[in-house]
C-alpha positions in Angstrom: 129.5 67.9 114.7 128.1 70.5 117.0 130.4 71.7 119.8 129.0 74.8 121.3 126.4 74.0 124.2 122.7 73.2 124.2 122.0 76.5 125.5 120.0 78.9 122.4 121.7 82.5 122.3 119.0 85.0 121.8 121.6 87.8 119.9 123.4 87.7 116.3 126.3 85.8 116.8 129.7 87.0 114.9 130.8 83.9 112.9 133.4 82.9 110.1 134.7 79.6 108.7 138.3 79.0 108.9 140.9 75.9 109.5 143.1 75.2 113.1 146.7 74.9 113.0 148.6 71.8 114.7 150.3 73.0 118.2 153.7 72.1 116.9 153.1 75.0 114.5 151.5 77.3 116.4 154.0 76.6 119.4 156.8 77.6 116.5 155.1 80.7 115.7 154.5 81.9 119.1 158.5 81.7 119.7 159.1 83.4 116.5 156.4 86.4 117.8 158.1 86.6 120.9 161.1 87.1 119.8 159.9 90.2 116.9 156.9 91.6 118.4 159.2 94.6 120.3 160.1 95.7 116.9 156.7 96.9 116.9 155.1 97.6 120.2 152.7 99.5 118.4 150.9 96.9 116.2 148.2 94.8 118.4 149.6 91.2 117.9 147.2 87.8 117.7 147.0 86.0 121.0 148.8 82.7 119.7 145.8 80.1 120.6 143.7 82.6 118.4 146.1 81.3 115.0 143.8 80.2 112.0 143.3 80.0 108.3 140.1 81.9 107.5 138.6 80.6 104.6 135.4 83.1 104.9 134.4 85.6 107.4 130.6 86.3 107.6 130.0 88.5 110.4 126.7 89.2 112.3 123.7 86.6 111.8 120.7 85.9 114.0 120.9 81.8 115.4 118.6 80.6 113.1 120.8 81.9 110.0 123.8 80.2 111.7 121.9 77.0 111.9 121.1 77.0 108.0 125.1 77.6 107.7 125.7 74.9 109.7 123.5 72.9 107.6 125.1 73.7 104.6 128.8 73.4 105.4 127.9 69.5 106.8 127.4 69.2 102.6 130.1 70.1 101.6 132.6 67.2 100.3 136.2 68.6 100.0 139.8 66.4 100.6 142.1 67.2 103.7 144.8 69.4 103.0 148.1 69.6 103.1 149.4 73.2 104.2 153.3 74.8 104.5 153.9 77.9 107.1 156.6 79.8 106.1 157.8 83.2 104.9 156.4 86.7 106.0 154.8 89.3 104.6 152.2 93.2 104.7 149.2 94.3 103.6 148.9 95.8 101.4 151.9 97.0 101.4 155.0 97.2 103.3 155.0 101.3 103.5 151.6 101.2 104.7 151.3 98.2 106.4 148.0 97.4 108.5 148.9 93.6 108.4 151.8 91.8 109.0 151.4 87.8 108.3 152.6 84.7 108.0 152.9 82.9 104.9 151.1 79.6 103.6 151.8 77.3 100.9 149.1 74.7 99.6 147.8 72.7 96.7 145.2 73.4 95.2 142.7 71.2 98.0 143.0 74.7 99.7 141.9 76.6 96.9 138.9 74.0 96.5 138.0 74.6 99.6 137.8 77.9 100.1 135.5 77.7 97.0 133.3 75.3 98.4 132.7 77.0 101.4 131.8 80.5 99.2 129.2 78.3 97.2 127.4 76.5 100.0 126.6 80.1 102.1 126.2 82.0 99.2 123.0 79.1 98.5 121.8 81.2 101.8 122.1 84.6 100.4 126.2 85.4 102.0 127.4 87.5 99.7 130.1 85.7 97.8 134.2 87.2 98.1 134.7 89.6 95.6 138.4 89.3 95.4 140.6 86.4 94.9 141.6 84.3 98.0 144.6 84.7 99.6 145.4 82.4 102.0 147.7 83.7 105.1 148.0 83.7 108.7 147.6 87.2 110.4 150.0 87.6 113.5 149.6 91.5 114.0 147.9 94.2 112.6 149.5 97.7 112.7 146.9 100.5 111.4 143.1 100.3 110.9 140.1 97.3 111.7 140.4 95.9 108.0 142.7 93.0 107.4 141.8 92.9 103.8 145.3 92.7 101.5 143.5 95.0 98.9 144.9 98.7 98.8 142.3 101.1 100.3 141.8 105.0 100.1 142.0 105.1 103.4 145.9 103.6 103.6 148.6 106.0 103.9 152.4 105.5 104.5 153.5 104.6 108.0 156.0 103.4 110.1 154.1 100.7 112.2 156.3 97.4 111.0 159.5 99.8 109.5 161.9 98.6 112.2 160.1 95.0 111.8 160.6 94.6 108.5 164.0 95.7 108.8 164.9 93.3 111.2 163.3 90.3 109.5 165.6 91.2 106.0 168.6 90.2 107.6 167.6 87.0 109.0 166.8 83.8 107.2 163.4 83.5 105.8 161.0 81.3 108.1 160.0 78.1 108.1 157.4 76.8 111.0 156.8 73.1 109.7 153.8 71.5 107.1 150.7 70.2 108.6 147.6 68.4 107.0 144.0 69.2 108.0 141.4 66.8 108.2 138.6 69.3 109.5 137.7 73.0 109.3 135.4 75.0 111.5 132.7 77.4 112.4 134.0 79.8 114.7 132.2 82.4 116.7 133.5 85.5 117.1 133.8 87.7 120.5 135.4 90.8 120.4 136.7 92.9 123.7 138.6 95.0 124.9 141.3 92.7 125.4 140.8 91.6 121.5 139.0 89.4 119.9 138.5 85.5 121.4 137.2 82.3 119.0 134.9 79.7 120.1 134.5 76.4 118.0 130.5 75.9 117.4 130.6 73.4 114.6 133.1 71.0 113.4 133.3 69.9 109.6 135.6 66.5 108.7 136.9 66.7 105.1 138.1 63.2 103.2 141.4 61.7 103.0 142.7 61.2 99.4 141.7 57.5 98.4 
């Protein structure tokens, strides 16, 4: 199901393919991030209504590419899935954090997924993932664009998350609730000043278990 407007965009339009979260757990997660994000004022934090599960980013594609994707994620038959949010963790590493996130917990509908999705745009020429994936949920990123959880060259010790992390070992691990979801998304992209905004242009239903 299309949900954008009628209106034809003439420009590339940034896009990725990713799952919502339910309110209950996003309204969780917003009072858990209000209550850590000044033990790092530093690290630019997600706006909570911005809170998904990408399952592929893409980037920039002219509208008629993004129509073929369309097109090929309406094929795809995959189950619902059942998802857990809890736990915490960095990329790549705690010393040299550029990510802090939350952690998810899923069967292997999530993995199935995912996998889908990689084999119905790389049909169109996408580039399929080169590394495993790793579902999380980014809440704040601390040091450079890339919110990859592979070690870079370019990542170097640093102290954006220290007093975070130090303040999250003492307390009990996490737990913001288990959801199921019965659709995933293409989402457009629009970055700002402000940070970046998402905007639902396609909706995708996946199948309850018979």
């Amino acid at each position: 199901m299309v949900l954008a407007n009628d209106e034809r965009p003439t420009t590339a339009m940034r896009i990725f393919i990713a799952l919502d979260i339910d309110d209950a757990i996003r309204q969780r997660i917003q009072r858990f991030m209000e209550g850590v994000t000044g033990f790092a004022p530093d690290a630019r934090w997600v706006r909570p209504e911005s809170l998904h599960i990408t399952l592929k980013f893409i980037g920039e594609k002219p509208v008629e590419t993004v129509e073929k994707i369309k097109s090929a994620l309406s094929g795809i038959r995959a189950q619902s899935v059942e998802i857990a949010f809890r736990g915490y963790g960095f990329f790549p590493t705690a010393k040299a954090a550029r990510v802090f996130w939350v952690g998810i917990e899923s069967g292997p509908q999530l993995l199935s997924l995912a996998k889908a999705v990689n084999d119905a745009t790389s049909a169109l020429g996408i580039p399929k993932e080169d590394h495993p994936f790793s579902p999380h949920l980014t809440l704040a990123r601390g040091g450079g664009r890339s919110g990859s959880p592979r070690w870079s060259k370019d990542d170097t010790p640093n102290k954006n998350f220290q007093r975070l992390e130090e303040k999250l070992a003492a307390l009990p691990t996490p737990d913001f609730g288990t959801m199921a979801a019965h659709e995933f998304f293409l989402y457009q992209s629009h970055l700002s000043r402000g940070g970046s905004s998402y905007t639902k242009i396609a909706r995708f239903a996946l199948e309850s278990p018979v």
